[in-house]
N, CA, C and O atoms as a MOPAC input file, in Angstrom:
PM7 MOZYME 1SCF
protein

 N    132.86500 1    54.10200 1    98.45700 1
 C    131.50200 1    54.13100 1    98.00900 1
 C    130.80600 1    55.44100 1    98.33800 1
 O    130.27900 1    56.21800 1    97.54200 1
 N    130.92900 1    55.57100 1   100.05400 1
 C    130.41800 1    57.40200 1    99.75800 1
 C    130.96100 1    58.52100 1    98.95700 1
 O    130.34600 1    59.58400 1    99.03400 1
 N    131.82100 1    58.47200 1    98.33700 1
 C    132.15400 1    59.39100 1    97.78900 1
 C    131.27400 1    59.59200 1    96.50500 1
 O    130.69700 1    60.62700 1    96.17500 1
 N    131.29400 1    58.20100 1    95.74600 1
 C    130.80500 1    57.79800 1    94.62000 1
 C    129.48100 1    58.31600 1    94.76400 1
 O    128.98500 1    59.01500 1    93.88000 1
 N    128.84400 1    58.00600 1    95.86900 1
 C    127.36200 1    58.32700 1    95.90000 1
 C    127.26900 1    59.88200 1    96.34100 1
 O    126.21700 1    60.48700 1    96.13100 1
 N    128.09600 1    60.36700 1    96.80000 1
 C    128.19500 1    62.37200 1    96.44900 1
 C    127.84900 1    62.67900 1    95.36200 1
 O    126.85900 1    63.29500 1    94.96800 1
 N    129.12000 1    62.01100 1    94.59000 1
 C    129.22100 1    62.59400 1    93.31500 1
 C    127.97500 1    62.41000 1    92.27000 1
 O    127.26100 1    63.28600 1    91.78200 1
 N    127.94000 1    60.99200 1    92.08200 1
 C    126.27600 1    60.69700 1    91.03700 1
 C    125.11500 1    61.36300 1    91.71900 1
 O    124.37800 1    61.94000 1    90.91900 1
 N    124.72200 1    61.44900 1    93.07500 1
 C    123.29700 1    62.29800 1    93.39000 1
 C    123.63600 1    63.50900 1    92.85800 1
 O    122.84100 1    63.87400 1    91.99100 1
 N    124.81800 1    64.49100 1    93.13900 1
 C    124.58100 1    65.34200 1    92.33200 1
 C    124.04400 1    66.43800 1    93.67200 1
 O    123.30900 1    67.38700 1    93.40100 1
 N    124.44000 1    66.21200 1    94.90300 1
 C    123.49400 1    67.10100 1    95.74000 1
 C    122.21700 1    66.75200 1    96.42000 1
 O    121.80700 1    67.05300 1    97.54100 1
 N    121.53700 1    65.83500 1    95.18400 1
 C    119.81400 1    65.39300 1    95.60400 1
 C    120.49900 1    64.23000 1    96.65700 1
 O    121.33400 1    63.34500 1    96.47500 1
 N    119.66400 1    64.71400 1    97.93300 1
 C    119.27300 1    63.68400 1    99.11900 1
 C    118.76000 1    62.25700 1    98.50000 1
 O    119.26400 1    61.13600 1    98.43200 1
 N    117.45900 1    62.85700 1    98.06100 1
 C    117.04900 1    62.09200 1    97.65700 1
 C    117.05300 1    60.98300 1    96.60400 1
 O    116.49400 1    59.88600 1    96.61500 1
 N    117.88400 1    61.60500 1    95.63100 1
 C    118.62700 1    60.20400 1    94.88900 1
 C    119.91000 1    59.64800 1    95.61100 1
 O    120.06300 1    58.42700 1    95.56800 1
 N    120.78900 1    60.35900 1    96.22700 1
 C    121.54500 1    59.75100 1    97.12100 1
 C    120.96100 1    58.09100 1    98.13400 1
 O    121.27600 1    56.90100 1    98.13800 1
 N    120.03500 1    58.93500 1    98.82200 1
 C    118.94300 1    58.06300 1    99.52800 1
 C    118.57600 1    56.55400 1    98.58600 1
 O    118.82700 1    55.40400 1    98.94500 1
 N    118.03100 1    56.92000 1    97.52500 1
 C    117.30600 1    55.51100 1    96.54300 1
 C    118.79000 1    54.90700 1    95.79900 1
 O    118.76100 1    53.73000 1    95.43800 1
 N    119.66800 1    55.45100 1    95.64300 1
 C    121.07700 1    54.89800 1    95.35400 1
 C    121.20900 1    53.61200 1    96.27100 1
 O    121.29900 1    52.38500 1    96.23900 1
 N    121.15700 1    54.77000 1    97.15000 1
 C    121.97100 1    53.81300 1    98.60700 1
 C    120.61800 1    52.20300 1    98.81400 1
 O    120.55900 1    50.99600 1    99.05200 1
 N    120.07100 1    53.01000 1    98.60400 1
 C    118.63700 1    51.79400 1    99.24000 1
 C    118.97900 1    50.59400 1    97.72000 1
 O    119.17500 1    49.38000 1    97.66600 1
 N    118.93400 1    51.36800 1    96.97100 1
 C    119.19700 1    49.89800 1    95.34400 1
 C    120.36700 1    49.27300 1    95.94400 1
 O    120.35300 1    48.05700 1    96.13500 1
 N    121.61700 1    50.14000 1    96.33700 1
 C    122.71700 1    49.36900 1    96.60200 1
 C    122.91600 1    48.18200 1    97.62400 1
 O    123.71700 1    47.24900 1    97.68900 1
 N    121.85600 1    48.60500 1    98.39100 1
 C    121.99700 1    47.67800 1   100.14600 1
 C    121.11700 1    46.49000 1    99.36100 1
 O    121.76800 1    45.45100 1    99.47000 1
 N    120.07700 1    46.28600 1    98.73000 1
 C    118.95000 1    45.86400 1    98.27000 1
 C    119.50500 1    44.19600 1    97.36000 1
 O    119.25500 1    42.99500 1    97.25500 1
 N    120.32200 1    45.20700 1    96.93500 1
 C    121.54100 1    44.23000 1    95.46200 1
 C    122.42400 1    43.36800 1    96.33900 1
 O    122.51700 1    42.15300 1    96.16800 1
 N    123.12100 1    44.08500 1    97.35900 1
 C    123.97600 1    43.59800 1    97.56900 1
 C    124.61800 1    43.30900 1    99.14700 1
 O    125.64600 1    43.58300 1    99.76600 1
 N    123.43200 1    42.63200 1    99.35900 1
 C    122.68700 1    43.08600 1   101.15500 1
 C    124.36000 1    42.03000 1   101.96700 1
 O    124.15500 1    41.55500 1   103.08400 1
 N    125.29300 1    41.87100 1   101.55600 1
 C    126.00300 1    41.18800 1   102.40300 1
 C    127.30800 1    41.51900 1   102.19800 1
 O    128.21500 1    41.24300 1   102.98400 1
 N    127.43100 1    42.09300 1   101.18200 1
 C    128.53200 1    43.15400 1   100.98500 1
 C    128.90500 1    44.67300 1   101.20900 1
 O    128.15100 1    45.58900 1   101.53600 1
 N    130.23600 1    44.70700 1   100.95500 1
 C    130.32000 1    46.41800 1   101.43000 1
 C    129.87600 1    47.13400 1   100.24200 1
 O    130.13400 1    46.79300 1    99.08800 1
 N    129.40600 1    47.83000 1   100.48400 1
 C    128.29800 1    49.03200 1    98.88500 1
 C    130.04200 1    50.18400 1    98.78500 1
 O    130.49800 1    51.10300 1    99.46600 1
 N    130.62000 1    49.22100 1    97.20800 1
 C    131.85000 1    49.78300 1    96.83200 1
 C    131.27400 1    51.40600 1    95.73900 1
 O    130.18600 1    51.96100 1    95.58300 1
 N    132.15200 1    51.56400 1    95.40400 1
 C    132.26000 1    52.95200 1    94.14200 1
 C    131.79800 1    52.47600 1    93.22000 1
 O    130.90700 1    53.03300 1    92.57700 1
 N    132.40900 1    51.04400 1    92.85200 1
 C    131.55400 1    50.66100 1    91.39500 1
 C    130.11900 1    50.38400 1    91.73300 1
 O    129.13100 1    50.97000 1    91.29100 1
 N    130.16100 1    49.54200 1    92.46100 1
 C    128.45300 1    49.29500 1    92.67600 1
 C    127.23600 1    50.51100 1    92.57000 1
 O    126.08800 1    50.50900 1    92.12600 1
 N    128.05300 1    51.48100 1    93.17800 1
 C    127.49300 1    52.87200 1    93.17400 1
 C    127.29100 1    53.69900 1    91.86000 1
 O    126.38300 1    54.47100 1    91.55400 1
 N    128.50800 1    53.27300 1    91.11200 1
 C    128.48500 1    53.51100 1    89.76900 1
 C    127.24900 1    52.86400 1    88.53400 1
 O    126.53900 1    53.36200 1    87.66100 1
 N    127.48400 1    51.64100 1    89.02100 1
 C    126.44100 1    50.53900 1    88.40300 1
 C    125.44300 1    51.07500 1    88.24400 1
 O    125.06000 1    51.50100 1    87.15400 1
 N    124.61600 1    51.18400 1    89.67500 1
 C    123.24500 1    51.52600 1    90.04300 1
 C    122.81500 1    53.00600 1    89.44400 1
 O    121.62800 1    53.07000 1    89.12400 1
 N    123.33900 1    53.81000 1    89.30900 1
 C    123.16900 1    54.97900 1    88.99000 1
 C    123.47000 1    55.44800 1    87.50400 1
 O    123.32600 1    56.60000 1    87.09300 1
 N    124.01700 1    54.09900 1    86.59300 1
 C    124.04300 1    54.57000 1    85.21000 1
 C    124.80600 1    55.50300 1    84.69300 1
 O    124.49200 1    56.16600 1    83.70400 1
 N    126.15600 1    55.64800 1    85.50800 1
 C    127.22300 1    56.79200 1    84.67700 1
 C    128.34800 1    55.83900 1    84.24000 1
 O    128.67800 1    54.67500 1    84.46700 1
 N    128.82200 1    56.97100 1    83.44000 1
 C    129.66000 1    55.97400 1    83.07700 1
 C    130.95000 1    56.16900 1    83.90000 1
 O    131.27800 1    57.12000 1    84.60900 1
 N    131.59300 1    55.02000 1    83.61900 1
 C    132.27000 1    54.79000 1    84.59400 1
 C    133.50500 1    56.02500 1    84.06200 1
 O    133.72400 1    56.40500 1    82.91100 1
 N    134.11500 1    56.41900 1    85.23300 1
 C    135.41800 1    57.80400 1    85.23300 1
 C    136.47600 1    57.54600 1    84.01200 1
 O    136.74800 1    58.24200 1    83.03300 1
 N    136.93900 1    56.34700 1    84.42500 1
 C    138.35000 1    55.74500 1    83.28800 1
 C    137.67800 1    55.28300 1    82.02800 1
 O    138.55200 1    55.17600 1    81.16800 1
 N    136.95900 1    55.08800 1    81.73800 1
 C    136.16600 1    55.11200 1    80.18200 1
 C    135.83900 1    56.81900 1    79.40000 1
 O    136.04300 1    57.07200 1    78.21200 1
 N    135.49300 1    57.44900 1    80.06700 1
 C    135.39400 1    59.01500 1    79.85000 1
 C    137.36200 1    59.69500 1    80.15700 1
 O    137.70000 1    60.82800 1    79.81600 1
 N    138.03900 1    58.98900 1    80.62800 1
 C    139.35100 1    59.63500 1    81.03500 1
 C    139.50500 1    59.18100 1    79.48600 1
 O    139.21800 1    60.03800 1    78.65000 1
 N    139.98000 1    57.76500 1    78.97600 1
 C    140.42700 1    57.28100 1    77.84900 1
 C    139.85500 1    57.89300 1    76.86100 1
 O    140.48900 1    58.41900 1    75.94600 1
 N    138.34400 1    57.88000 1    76.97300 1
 C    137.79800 1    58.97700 1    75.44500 1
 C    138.68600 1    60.20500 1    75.16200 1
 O    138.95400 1    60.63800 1    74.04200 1
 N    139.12300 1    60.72700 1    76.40400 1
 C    139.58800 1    62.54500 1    76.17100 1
 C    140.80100 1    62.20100 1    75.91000 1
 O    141.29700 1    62.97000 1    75.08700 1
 N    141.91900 1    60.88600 1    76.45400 1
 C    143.15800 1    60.62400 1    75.84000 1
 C    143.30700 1    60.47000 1    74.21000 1
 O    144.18100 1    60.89200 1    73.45200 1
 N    142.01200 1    59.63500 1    73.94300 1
 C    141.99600 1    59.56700 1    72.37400 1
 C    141.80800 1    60.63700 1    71.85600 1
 O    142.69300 1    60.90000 1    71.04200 1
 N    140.89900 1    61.54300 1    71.97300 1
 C    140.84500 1    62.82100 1    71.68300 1
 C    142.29300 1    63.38900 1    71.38300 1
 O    142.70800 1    63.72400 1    70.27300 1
 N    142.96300 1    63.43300 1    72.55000 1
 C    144.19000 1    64.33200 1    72.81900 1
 C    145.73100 1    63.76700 1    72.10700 1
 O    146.77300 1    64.42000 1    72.14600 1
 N    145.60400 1    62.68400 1    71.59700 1
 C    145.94700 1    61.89900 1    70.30900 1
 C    145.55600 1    61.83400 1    69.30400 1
 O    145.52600 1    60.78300 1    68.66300 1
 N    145.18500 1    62.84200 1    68.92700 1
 C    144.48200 1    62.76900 1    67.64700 1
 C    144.20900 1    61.98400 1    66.74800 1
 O    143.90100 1    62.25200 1    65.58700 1
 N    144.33400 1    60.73600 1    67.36800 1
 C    143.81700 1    59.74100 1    65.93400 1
 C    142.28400 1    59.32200 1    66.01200 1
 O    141.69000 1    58.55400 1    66.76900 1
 N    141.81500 1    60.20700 1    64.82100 1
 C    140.22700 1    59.83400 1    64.41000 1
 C    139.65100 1    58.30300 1    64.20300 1
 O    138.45900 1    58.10600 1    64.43900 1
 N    140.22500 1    57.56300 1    63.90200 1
 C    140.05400 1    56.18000 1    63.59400 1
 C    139.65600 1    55.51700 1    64.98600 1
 O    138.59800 1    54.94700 1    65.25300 1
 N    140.85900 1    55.74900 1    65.88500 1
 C    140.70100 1    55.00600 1    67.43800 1
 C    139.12800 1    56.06700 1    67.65700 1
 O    138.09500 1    55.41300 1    67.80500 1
 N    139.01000 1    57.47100 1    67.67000 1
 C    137.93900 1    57.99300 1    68.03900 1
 C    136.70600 1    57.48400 1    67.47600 1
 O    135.67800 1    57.68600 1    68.12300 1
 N    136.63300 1    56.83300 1    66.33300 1
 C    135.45400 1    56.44200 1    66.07100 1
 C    135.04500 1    54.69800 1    66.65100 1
 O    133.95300 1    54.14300 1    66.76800 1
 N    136.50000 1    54.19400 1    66.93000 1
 C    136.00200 1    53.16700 1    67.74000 1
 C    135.80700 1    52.85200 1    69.22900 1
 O    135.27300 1    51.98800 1    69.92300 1
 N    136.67000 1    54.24700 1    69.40500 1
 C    135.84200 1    54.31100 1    70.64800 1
 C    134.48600 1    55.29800 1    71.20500 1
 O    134.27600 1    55.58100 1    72.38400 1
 N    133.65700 1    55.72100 1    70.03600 1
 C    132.45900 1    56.28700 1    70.59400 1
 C    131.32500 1    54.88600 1    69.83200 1
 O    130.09600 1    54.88500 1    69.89500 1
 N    131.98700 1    54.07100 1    69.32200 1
 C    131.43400 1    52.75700 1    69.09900 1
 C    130.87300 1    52.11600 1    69.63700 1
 O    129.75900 1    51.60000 1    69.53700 1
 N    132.21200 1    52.09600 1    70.75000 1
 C    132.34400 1    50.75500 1    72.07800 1
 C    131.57600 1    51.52300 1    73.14400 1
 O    131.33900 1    50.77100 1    74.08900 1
 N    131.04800 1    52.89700 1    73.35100 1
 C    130.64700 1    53.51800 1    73.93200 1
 C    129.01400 1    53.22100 1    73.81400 1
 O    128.22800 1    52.68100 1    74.59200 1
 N    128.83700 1    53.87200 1    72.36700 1
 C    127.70200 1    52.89100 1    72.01800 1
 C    126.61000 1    51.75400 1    72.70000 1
 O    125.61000 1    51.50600 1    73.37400 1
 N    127.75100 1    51.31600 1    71.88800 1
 C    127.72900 1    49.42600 1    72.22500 1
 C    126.98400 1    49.14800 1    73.46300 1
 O    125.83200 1    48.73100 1    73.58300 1
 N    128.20700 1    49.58000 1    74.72900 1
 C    128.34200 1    49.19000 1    75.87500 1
 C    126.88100 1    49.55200 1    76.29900 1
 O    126.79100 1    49.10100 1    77.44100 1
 N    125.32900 1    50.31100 1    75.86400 1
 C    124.83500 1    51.16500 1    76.11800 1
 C    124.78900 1    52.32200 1    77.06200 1
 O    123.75900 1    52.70800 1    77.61500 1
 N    125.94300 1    52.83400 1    77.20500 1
 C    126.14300 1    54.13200 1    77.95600 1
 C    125.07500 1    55.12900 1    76.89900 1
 O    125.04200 1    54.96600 1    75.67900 1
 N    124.21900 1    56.18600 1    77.65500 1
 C    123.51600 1    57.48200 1    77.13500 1
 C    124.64900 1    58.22100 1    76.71600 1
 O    125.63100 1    58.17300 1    77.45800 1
 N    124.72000 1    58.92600 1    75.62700 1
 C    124.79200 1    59.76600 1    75.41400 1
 C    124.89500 1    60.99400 1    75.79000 1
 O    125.94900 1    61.59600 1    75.58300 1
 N    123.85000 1    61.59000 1    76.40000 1
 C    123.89900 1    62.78700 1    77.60500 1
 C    124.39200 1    62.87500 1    78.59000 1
 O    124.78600 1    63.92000 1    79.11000 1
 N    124.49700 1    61.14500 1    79.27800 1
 C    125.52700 1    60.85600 1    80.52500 1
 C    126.89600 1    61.39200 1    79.75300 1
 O    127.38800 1    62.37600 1    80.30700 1
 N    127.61900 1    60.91000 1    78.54100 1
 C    128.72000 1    60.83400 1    78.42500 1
 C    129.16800 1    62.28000 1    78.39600 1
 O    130.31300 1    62.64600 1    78.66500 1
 N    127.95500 1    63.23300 1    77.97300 1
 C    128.31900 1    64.56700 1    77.70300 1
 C    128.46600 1    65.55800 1    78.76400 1
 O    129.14500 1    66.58100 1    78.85700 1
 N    127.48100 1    64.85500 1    79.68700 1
 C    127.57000 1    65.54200 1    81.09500 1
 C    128.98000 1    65.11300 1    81.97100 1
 O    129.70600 1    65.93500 1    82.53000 1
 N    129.19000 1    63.67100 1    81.95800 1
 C    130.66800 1    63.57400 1    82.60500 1
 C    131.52100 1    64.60100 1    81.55800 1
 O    131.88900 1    65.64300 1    82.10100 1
 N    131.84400 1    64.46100 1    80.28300 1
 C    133.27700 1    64.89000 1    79.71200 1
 C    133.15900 1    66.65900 1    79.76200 1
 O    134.12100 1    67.39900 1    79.55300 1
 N    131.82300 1    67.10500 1    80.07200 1
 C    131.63100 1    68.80800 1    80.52700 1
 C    132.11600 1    68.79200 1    81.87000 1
 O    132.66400 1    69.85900 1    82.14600 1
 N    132.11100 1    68.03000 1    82.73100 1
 C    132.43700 1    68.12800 1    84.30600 1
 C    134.15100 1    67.88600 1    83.86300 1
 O    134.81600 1    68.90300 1    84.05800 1
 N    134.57100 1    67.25100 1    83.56400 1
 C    136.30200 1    66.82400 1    83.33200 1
 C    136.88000 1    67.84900 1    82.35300 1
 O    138.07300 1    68.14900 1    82.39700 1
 N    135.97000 1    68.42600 1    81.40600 1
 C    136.91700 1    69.42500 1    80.54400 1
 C    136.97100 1    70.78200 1    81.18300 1
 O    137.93400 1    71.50300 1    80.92300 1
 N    136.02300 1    71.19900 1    81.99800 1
 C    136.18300 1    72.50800 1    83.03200 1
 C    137.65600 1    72.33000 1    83.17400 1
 O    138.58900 1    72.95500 1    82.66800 1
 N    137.62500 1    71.35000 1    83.96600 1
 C    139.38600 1    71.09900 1    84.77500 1
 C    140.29600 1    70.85400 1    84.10600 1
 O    141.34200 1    70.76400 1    84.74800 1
 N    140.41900 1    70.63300 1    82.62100 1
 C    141.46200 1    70.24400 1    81.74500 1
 C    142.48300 1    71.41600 1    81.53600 1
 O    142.25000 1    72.57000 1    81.89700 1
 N    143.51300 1    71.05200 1    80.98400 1
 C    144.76100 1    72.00200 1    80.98400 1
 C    144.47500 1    72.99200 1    79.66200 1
 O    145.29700 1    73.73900 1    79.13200 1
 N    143.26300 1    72.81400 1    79.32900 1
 C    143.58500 1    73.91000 1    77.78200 1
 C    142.87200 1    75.56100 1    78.24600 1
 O    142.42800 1    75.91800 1    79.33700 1
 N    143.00200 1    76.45600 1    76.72400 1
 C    143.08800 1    77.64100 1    77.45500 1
 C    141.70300 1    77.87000 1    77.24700 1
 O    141.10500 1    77.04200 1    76.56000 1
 N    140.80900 1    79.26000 1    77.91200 1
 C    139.96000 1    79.67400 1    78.28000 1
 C    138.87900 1    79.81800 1    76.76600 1
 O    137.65500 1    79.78000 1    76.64200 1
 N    139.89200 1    79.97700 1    75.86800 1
 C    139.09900 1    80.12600 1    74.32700 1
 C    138.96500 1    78.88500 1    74.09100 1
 O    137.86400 1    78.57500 1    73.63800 1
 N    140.00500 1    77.72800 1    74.30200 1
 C    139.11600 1    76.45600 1    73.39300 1
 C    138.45100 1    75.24500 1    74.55100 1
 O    138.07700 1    74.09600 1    74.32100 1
 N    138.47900 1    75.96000 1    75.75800 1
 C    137.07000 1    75.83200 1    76.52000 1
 C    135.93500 1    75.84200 1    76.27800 1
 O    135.09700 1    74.94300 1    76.34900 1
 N    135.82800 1    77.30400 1    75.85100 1
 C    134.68200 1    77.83500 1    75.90400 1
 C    134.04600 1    77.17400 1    73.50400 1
 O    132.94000 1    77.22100 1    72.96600 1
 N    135.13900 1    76.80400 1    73.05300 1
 C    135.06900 1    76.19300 1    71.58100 1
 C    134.18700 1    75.15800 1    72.22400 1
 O    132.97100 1    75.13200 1    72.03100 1
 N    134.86300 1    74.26000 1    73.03500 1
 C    134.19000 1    72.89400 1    73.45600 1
 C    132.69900 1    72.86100 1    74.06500 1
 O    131.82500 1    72.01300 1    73.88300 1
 N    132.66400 1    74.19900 1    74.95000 1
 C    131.35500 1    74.24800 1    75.35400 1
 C    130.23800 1    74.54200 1    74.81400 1
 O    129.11000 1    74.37600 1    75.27900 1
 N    130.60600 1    75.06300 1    73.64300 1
 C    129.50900 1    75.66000 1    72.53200 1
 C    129.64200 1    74.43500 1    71.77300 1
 O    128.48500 1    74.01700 1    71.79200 1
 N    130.31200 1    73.61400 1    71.13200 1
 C    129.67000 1    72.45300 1    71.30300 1
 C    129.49600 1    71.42600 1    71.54200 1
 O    129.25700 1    70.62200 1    70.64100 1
 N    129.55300 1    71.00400 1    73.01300 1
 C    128.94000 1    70.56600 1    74.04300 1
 C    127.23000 1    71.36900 1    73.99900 1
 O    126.35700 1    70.52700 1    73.78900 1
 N    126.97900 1    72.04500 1    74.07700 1
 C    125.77600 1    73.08400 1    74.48000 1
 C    125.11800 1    72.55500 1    72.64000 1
 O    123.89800 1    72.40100 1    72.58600 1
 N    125.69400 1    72.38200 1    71.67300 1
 C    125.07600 1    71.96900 1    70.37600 1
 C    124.18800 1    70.53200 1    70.37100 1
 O    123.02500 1    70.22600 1    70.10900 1
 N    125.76700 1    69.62200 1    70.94300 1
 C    125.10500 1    68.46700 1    71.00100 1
 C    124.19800 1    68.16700 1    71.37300 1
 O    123.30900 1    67.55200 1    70.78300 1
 N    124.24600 1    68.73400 1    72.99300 1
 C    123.46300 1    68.48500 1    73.77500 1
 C    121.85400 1    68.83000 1    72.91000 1
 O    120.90000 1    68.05700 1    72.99800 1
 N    121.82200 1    70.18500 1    72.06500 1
 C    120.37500 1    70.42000 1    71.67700 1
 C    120.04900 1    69.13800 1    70.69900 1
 O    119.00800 1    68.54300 1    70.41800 1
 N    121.23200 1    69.01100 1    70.36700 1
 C    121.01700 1    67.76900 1    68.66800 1
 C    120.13900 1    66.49300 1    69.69800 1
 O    119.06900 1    65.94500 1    69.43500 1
 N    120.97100 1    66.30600 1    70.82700 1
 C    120.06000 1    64.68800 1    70.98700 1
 C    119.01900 1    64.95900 1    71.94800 1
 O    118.32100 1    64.00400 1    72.28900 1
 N    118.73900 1    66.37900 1    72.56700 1
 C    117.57000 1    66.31300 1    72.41300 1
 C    116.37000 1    66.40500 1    71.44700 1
 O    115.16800 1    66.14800 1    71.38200 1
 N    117.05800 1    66.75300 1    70.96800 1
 C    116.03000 1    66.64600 1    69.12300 1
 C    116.10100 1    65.34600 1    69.02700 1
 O    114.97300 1    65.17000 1    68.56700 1
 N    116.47100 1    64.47800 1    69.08900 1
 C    116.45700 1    62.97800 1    68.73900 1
 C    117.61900 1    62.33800 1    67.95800 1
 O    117.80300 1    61.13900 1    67.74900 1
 N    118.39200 1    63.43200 1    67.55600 1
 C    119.31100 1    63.26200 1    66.92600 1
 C    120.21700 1    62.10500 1    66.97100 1
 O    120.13500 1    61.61100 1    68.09500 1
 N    121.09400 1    61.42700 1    66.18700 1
 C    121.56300 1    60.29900 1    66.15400 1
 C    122.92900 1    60.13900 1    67.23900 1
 O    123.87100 1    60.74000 1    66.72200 1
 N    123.32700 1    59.53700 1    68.54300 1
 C    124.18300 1    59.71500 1    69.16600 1
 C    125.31100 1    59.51900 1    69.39300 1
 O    126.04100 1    59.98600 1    70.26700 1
 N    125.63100 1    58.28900 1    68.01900 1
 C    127.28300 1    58.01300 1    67.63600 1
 C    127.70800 1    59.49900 1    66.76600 1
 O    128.64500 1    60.22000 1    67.10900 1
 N    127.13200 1    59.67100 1    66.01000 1
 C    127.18400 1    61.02900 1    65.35300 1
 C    127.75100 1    62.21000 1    66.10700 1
 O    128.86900 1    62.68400 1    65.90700 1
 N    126.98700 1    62.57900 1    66.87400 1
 C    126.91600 1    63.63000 1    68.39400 1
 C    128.17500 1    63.43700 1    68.74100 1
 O    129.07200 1    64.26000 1    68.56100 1
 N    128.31500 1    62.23100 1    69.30700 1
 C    129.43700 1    62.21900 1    69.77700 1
 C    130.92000 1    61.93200 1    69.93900 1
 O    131.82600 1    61.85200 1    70.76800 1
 N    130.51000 1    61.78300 1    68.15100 1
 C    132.00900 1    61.44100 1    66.88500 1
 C    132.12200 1    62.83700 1    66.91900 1
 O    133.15100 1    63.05300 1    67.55900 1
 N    131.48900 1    64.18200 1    66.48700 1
 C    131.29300 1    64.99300 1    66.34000 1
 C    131.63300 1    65.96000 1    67.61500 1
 O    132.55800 1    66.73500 1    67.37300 1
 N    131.13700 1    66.05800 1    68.76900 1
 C    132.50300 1    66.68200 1    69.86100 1
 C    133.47600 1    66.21000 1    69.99800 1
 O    134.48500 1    66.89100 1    70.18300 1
 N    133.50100 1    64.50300 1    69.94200 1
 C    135.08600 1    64.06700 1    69.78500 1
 C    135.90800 1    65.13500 1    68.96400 1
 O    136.79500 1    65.84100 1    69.44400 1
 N    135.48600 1    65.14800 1    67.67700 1
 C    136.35900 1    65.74700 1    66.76600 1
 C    136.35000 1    67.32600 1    67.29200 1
 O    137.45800 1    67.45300 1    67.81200 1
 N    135.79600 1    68.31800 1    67.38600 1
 C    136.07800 1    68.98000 1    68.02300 1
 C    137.18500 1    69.20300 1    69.18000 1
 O    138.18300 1    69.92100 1    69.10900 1
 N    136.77100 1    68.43300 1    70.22200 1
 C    137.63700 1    68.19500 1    71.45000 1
 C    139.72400 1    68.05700 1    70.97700 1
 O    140.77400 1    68.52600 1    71.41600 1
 N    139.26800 1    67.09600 1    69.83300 1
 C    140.88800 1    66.56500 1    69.07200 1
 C    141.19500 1    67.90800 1    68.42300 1
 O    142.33900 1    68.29700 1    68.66000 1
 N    140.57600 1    68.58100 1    67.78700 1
 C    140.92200 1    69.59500 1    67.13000 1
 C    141.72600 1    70.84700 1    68.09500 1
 O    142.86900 1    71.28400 1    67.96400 1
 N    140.81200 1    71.17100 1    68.95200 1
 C    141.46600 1    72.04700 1    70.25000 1
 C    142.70000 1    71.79500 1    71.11800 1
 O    143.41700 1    72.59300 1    71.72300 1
 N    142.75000 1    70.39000 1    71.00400 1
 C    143.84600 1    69.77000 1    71.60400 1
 C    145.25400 1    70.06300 1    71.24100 1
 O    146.30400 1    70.44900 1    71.75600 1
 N    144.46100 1    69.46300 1    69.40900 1
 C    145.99200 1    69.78200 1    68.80000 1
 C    146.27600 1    70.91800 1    68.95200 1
 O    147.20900 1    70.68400 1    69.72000 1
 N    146.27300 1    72.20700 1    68.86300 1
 C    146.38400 1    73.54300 1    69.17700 1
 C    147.51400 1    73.87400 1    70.36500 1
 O    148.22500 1    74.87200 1    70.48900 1
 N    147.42700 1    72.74500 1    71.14200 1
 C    148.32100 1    73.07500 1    72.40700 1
 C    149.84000 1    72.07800 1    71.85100 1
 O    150.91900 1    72.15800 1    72.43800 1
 N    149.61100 1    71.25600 1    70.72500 1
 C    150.90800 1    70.65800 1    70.33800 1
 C    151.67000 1    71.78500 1    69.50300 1
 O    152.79200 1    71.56300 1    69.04700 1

């Protein structure tokens, strides 16, 4: 669980702090796990963002559109999903040019839904990107 709560504050004490306080609050007789930590703080969870970038890296568009569906669905944000899969594609095995492809747009999307823009769209739309760069390394 501390780890979990490193990682989602992000640095801030202070959301660390109100994490921890929702978590004890919820779940005053249990041990305050990773998921719980996860819960409270609204990211999405690691292995849901791992599987998006597998589909990606399989290029099949079809599974990609059902899974930014179920993403959807599930109501995960949008901006959460973009901010985890920018933290995981830094570290990914591809090269420095279709990094920097992904980050430009990553850096697009990101302006699109702050415009209001539609967010299955957004993020059918770096999917496909992301698959495209991928294939490159097959």
């Amino acid at each position: 669980g501390i780890e979990a709560l490193v990682k989602v504050s992000d640095g801030d004490l202070r959301k660390a702090i109100t994490y921890l306080q929702s978590a004890a609050r919820l779940n005053a007789e249990r041990e305050i796990t990773e998921q719980i930590i996860i819960e409270i703080a609204g990211v999405v969870p690691p292995k849901v963002i791992e599987t998006l970038l597998q589909i990606c890296y399989k290029g099949a568009f079809e599974k990609l559109e059902l899974a930014v569906k179920d993403l959807i669905d599930q109501g995960f944000a949008a901006t959460n999903v973009l901010n985890q899969l920018h933290e995981v594609i830094i570290e990914e095995k591809l090269s420095d040019k279709q990094k920097s492809v992904v980050a430009e747009k990553m850096a697009e999307v990101d302006k699109c839904l702050a415009d209001g823009a539609d967010e299955y769209l957004q993020l059918l739309s770096l999917g496909s990107v992301i698959m495209q760069q991928a294939a490159q390394n097959t």
